[in-house]
N, C-alpha and C positions, 0 to 999 in steps of 0.2 A: 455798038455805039451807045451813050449817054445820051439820057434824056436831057434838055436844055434844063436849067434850073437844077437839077438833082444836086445831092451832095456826095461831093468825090468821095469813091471809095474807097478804102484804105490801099495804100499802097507797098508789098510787102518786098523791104528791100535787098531779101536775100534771094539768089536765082536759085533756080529747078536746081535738083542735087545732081545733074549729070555736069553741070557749069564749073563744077568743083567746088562749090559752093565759098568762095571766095569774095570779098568787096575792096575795092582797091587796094589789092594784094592781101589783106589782113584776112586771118581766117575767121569765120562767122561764129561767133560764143553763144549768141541769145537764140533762145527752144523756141518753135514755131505755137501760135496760141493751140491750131490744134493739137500737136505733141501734148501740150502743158495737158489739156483736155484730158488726152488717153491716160496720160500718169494717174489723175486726178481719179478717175473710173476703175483703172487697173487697181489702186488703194481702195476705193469704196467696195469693189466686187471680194476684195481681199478680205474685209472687215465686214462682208455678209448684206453687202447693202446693194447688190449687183451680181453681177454675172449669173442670171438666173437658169436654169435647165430642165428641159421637158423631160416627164414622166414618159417612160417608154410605154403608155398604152395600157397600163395593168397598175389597180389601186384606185384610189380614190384621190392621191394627191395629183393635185393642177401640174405646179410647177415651185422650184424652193432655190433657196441659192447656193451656189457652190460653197460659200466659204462662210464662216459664222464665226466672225473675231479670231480669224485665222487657223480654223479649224475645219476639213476639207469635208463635206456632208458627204452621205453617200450617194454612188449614182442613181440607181434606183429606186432607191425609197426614203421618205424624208422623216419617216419616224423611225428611230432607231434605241432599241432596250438600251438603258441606264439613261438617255435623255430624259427632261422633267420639264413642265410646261408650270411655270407656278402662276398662279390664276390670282391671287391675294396674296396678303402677309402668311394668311394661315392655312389657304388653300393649294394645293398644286395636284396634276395631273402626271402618272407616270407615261411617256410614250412605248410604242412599239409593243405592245403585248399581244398583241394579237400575233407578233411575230417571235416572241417567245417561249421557247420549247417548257413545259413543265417538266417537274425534276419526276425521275422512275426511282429514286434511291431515298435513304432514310437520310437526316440531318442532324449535328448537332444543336442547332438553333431551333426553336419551337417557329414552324409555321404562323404566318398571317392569317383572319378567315380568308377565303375566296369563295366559296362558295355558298349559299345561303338556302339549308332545305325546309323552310320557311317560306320561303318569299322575301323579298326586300325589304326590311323593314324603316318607316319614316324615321327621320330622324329624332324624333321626339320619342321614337319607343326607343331608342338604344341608351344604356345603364350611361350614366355618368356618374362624378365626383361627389361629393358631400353636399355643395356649397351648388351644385348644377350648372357648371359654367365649361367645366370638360368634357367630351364625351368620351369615354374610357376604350382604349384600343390597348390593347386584344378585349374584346368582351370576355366578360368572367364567366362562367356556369354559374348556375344559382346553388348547385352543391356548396357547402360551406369545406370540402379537402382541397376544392380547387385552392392550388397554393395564389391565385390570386386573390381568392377569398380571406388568407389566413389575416391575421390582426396587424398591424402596421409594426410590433412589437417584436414579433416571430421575426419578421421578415427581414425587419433591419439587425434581429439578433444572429440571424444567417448571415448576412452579408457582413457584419461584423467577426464574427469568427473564421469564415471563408478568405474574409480580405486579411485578417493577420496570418491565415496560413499562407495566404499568398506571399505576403511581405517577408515570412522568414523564407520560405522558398525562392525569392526571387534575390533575396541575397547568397545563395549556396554558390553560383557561378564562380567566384573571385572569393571565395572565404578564406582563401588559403595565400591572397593576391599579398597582405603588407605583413607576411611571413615568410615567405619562398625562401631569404636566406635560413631563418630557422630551423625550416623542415626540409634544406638540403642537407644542413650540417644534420640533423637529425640520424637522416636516411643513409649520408656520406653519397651523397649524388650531387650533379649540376643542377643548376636555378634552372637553364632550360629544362630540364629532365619533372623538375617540379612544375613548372609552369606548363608540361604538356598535360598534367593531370586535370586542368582547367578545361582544355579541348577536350578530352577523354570525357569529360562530365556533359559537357555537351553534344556531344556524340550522343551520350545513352539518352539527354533528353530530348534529341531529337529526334532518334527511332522510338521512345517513350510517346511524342504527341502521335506519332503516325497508329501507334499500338491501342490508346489509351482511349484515343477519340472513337473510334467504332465499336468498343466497347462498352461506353459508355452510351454511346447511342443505342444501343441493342439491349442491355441489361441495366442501363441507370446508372447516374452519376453519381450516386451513395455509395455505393460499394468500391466506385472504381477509387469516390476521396479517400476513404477509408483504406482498401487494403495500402492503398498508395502512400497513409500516412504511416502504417506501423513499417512498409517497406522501408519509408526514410529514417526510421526512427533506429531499425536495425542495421543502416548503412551510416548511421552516423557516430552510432557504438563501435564499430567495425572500425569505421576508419581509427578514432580514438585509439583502440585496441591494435591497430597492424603493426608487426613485427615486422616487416620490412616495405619497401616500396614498392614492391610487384601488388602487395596485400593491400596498399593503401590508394593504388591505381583500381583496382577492381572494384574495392569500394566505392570509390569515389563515378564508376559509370552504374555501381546499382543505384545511386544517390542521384543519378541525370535520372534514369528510366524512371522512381520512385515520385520524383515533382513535376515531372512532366503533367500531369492533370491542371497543375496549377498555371501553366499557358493555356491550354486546347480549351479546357471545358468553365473558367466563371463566366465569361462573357453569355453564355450557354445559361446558365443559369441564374442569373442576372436577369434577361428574356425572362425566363419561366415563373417568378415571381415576384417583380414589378411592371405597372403599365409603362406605356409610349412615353409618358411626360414625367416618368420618375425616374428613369432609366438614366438619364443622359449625367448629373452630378454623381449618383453613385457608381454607375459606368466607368467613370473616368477617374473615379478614386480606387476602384476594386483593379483594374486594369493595368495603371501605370507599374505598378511595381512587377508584376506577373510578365507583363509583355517586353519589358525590358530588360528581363532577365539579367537586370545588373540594378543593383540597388546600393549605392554609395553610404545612406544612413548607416546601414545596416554593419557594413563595413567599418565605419569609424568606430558603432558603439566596440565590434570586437576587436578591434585596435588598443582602444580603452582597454578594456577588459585584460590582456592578455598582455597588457605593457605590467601588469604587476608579478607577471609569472615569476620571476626572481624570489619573490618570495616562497616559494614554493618549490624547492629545486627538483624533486623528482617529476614535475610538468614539464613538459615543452609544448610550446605554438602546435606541434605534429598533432600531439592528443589532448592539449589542453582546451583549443578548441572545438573539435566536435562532442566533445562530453557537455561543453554549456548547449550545443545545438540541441543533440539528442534530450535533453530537459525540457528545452523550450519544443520541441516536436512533439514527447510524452505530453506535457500538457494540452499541444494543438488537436492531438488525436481525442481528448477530453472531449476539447470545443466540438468538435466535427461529429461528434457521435452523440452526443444531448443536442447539440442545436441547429444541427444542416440534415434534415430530412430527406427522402428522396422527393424533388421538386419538378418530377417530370408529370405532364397533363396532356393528353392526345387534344390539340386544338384543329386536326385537319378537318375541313368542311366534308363535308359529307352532302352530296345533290338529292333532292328531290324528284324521286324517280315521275314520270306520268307519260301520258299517253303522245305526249308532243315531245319524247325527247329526254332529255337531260338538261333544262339549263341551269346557262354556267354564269355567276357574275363576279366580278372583281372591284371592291370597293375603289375610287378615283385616290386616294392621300397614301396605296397599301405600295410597296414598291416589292415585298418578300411574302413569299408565300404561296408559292406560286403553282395554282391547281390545274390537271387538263381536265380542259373542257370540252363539247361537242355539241353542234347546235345544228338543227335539220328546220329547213321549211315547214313541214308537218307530215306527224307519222313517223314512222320507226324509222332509228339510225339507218342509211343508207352506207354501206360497204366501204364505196368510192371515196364518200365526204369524212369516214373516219381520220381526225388527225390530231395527231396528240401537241395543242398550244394553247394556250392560254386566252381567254375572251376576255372582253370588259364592257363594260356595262355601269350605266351612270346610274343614281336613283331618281326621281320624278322629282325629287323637292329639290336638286341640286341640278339642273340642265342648266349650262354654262352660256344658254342663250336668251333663258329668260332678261327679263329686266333687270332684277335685281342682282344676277350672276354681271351683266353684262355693266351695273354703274360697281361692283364689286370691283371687277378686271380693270377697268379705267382708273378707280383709285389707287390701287394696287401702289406699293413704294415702286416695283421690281419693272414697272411701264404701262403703258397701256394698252389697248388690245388692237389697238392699230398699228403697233409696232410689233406685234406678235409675225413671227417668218408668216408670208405668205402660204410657201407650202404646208407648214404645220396648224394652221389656223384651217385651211381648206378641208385637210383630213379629219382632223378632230370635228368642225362643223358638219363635213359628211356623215361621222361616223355618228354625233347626236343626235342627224335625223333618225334614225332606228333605233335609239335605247328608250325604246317607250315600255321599258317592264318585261322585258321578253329578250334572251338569249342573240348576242350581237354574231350576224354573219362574217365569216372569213373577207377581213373586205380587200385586201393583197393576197396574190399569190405571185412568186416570182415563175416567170416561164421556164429560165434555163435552171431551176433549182428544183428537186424534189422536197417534198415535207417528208420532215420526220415519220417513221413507222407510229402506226396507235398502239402505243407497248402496254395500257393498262386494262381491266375489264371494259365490258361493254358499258359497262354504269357508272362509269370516267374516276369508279375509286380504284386507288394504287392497292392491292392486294398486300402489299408489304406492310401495310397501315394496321389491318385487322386484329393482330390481338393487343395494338395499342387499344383499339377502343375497347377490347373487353377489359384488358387495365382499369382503363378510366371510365368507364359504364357502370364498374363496382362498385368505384368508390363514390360515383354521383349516385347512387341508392342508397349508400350508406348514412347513417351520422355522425358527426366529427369525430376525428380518431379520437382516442386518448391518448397522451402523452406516449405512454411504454408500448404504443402500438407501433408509434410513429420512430422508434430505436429498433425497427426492424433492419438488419443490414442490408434484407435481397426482396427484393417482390419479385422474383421472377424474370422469365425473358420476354423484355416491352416489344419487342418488334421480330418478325421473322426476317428480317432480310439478311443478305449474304453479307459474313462479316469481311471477309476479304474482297467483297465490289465496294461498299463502305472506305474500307484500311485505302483502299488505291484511286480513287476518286480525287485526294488533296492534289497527287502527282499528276493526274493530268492536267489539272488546270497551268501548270508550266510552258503547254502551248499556247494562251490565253497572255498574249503579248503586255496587257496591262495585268495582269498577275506576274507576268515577270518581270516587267519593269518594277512592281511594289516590292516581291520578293529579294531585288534585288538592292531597293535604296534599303528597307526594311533591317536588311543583313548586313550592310557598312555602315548604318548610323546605329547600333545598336554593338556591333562587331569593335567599330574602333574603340567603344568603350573598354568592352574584353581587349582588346591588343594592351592598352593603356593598362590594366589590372594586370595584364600580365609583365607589363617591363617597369613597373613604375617603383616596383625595388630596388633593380637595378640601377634605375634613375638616382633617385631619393638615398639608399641607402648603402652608397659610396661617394667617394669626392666628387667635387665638392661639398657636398651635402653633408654623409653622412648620419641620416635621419636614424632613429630607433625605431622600432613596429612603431609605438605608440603616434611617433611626430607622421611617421607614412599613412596612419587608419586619420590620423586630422584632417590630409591633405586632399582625402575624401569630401571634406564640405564645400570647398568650391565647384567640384561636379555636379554637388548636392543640390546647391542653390541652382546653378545654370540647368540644371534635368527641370528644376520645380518651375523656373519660368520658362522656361520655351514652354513647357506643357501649358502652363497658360495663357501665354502669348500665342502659340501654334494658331490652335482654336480659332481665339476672337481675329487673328489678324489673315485664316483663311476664308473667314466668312464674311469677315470685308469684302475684300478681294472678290469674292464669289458674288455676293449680292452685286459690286459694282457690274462684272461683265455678264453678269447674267442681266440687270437692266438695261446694259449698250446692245444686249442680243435680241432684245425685245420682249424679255421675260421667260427664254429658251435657255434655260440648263444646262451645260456638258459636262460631266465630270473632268473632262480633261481642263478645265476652268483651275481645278485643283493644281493642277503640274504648275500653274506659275508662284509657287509656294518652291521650287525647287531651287530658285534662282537666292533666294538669302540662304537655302538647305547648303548648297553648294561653298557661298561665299563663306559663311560662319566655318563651317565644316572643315575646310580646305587651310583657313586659314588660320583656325585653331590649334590645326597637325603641324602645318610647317611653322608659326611660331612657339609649338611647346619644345619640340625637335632642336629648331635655333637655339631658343636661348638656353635649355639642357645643353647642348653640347658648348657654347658658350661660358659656361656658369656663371651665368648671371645670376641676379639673387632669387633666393626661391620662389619670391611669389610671383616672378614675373611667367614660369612654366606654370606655377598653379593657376594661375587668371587663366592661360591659353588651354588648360586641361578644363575647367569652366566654360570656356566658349566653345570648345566642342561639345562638351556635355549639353551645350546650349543646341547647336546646331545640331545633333543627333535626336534631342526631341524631337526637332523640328522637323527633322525626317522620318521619323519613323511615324508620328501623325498624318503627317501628308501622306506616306504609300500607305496606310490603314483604311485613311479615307478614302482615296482614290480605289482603292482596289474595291472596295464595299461601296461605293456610286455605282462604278462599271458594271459589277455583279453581284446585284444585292444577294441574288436567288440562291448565289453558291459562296455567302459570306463566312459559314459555318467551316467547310472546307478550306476556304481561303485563307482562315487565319493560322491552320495547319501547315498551310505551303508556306507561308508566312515564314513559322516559327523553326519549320523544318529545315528551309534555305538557311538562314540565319546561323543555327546551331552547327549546322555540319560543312555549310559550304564554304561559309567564315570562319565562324571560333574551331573548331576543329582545324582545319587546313590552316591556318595562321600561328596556330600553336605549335605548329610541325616544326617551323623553323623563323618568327622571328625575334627570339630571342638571341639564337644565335648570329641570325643577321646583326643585330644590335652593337652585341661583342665583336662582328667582325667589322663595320663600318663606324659605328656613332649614331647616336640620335638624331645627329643634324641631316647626313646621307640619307636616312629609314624614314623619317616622320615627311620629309620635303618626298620621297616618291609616295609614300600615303599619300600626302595632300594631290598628286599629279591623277594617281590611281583614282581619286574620289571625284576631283574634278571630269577623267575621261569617264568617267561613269554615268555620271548624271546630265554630261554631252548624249544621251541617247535619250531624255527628255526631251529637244527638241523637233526630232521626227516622229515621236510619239505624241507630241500635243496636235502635228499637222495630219498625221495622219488615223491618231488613234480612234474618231468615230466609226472611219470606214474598216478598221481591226473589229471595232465591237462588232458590225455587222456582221464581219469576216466570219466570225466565232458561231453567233447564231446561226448563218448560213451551214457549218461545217457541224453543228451540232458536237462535237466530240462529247464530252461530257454523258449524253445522254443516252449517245453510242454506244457507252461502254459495258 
């Protein structure tokens, strides 16, 4: 009963659901307030703002939420490797290290410090910039060989000569693309029969990265440019010189095997002699042409070129072009031998042995580099507590709860610190009560999961390291080479490790769900360029058209342009996109933040195949297939940026390997197997049939982004839990 006076209350006019839910006959449309409610919750728990979950009892974390902008956390632990806490504009924290296996094997990429046998030093002792407004990461040695030491002159005169051999190497793929008809009649073979020579070539340089890369690791990236560059130089004569097409097929895979260095190993070296803050503009100009292994410029200029062969009647397209190649290689072998040094420097940290242990620390902004450490209560390692992961450790002038960390984090663009996941705020605050100077204790362990075996010495250094540092021990005694010292082709073998555990390390990471998902956009947006190089003769240079080489190496500049802007569009408009959800997540990270870059990847991509396709078989006018050959050019940057990035978020620690699986998928799983048969497809359907199942094929492809953005946190997990990698 109602109190007298009260105010009625509301009166809800639909009955109980067994009534049939029915009002004078009519069926009931409007959602009850609490329904509306649950929606309301079910979308904020969605978007990371709800549905929170107890820690099963082990960890330091409270409680975190299931979903973080549509991204499923894990069950049990709320830091998870490749996560990033960014604390300021300039500052950020990697999570999960503590749950991060250190790597047991050698890398192409030069290690981060992690470990300091010093002691911590404040921030005011570590080297900066000129001007003292950087602090320089990697720190240099005070040796003047250190190649980060060399003159700012040397180093850009490397990456200049390095990036043009990249540049002609990354135009060899398709060099024979707006000739095919030529060097059939040449040969007296089919255009398909020519156009397999292009897979052929990629074949040899994709068992080339797998070959070249651990040899380089082991013995130094001098030797391997070098022998690598006279290999090309004698496959480019060859080819010139074949007397038939068996001759000029063989050639043409010694000529993959020979540039293959020029994928695997500049990024590599690029690391090894620029800092953190110099890297990223020249990165990005050394790279694009190498990792695309198709370069359009390159192609027109020998379009040009080779449209005047007429005058010259005893040339053909067959050997007219590789005789300019092998000229311009002779001279790159010039550059490579006076002005690319070997630029390798042992930077692994090395611990400070004492009576309390080993400790281990790991700078907060290092994401790579990744050392095992081992940390005891006090008094010698104990047996049990051996385990080989990664520790971290804050410095005293950076605690993220002082005052000034804490009005830092509040101004922060990316949110503020009350918007930071609960659960991730908890762990991290736990774990900064104990980084007071002293090696951080194991603070997770999962119950149902064993740790990784402790595979390294007792004194947490990798034994595979050792006669790196006697390398680099000698030359830090030394004083500056001189010149004619520095034209040595060999120092020696830098590392003992196994080269065949090296060579096969790239292919496991194939079980590493987000290295296949990169490997495999990686390999279509990069791929359908090659498919395009390879029919675009047969497009162009028949009816309608009826192009000359010359009009077919022009039609190269529309790809030209749409490669150069995606490449700079990709970038700025993924790091929108990522600042944005990384502020709606409360300043929590995910790389899988990256994957919605896949959705214009997709659209551009798809729709640049089935309109170039259309209007070719159409004939429509020419520029109207050449725009649409641009917009994919467009959209294959875009892809191949996004799985680069994505795959180097997820695992920074095995980026060296990754971009081998990369380049490997790529070369063989696509351009090889593509070249088998669709040229003939082509001649048996039309452009319009072949480019419209491209576009179906690209679209169901990149349909497996979206169970990888819901659930690829708990993948990553997956991955560290299983260790493979470090298994092997």
């Amino acid at each position: 009963m109602s109190r007298p006076g009260a105010p009625k209350r509301h009166q809800d006019v639909h009955p109980p659901p067994e009534t049939g839910g029915e009002v004078s006959g009519q069926p009931c449309r409007s959602v009850p307030a609490t329904s509306r409610v649950g929606t309301v919750k079910r979308w904020k728990s969605f978007l990371g703002n709800g549905g929170s979950v107890r820690e099963g009892g082990h960890g330091d974390v409270g409680e975190h939420a299931k979903w973080s902008l549509g991204v499923l956390n894990d069950k049990r632990v709320a830091e998870v490797p490749g996560s990033v806490l960014l604390l300021s504009s300039t500052r950020q924290r990697p999570l999960g290290l503590h749950l991060q296996p250190a790597r047991t094997s050698s890398s192409s990429l030069p290690p981060q410090p992690g470990l300091d046998s010093l002691g911590h030093a404040s921030i005011d002792s570590k080297k900066r910039t000129a001007n003292g407004e950087i602090i320089l990461n990697p720190q240099p040695d005070d040796s003047l060989n250190d190649p980060l030491n060399w003159p700012i002159w040397r180093r850009n005169t490397a990456l200049l000569s390095l990036g043009w051999h990249c540049l002609v190497g990354g135009g060899m793929t398709p060099i024979l693309a707006a000739g095919f008809k030529n060097v059939a009649e040449t040969y007296h073979v089919s255009i398909p029969q020519v156009a397999l020579t292009t897979g052929l070539f990629m074949m040899g340089l994709g068992m080339g990265s797998v070959l070249t890369s651990p040899t380089a690791i082991l013995y130094g990236k001098r030797p391997v440019y070098l022998v690598g560059t006279l290999v090309f130089l004698a496959g480019a004569v060859w080819c010139s010189e074949s007397p038939s097409y068996a001759s000029l097929v063989i050639a043409r895979i010694v000529m993959g095997l020979s540039i293959s260095p020029c994928e695997s190993l500049p990024s590599a070296t690029i690391a090894e002699i620029f800092f953190l803050h110099e890297r990223a503009y020249r990165g990005k100009k050394l790279s694009t042409p190498s990792e695309r292994s198709d370069n359009p410029e390159f192609r027109v200029e020998m379009g040009i070129s080779v449209n005047h062969q007429q005058l010259r009647p005893s040339f053909t397209y067959a050997n007219l072009t590789p005789r300019i190649v092998a000229i311009v290689v002779a001279f790159n072998f010039v550059l490579l031998f006076l002005f690319v040094p070997e630029t390798f420097w042992d930077r692994t940290p090395r611990p400070k042995i004492s009576d309390r242990g080993i400790p281990s620390r790991l700078f907060p902004d290092e994401l790579d580099g990744l050392a095992p450490s081992s940390s005891s209560g006090g008094g010698a390692l104990q047996p049990e507590k051996k385990r080989k992961h990664v520790e971290w450790a804050e410095d005293k002038d950076e605690q993220p709860h002082s005052a000034h960390d804490r009005q830092d984090l509040e101004s922060s663009p990316v949110g503020s610190s009350s918007k930071v996941p609960e659960g991730v705020r908890t762990a991290v605050d736990k774990g900064d009560q104990n980084l007071q100077g002293r090696s951080v204790s194991r603070p997770y362990q999962e119950p149902s999961e064993k740790s990784p075996p402790f595979l390294t010495s007792p004194s947490g250094l990798d034994t595979s390291a050792l006669s790196s540092f006697f390398y680099t021990d000698a030359l830090k005694n030394q004083p500056p080479l001189k010149f004619r010292k520095t034209l040595k082709p060999w120092n020696g073998r830098l590392r003992k490790d196994n080269w065949f555990r090296v060579a096969l390390r790239p292919l496991i990471l194939f079980a590493y769900p987000a290295v296949l998902w990169s490997a495999l956009v990686y390999s279509l947006a990069v791929g359908w360029l090659i498919v395009l190089s390879e029919t675009v003769a047969s497009v162009y240079q028949h009816n309608p058209y009826n192009f000359t080489p010359l009009g077919t190496g022009l039609v190269y500049l529309s790809p030209s342009i749409g490669g150069i802007l995606g490449t700079v569009v990709a970038g700025k408009v993924s790091d929108i996109i990522v600042r944005f959800m990384t502020k709606k997540n409360g300043g929590l990270y995910e790389p899988e933040f990256r994957l919605v870059m896949a959705i214009p990847v997709a659209v551009c991509t798809s729709l640049g195949l089935m309109g170039f396709g259309w209007s070719a078989d159409a004939g429509d006018k020419w520029i109207v297939p050449t725009v649409f050959f641009g917009v994919i050019s467009f959209g294959c940057s875009l892809g191949s940026t996004t799985a680069i990035t994505f795959c180097v978020d997820s695992y920074r620690q095995y980026a060296g390997e990754a971009l081998v699986t990369l380049n490997f998928s790529k070369n063989i799983f696509h351009g090889l197997v593509f070249s088998l048969f669709i040229n003939r497809w082509l001649d048996a359907q039309g452009p319009k049939s072949v480019f419209l199942s491209l576009g179906v094929i690209q679209l169901a492809c990149l349909a497996f982004t979206i169970p990888l953005y819901i659930f690829g946190k708990r993948m990553r997990m997956w991955t560290v839990r299983k260790n493979l990698m470090e298994r092997f």
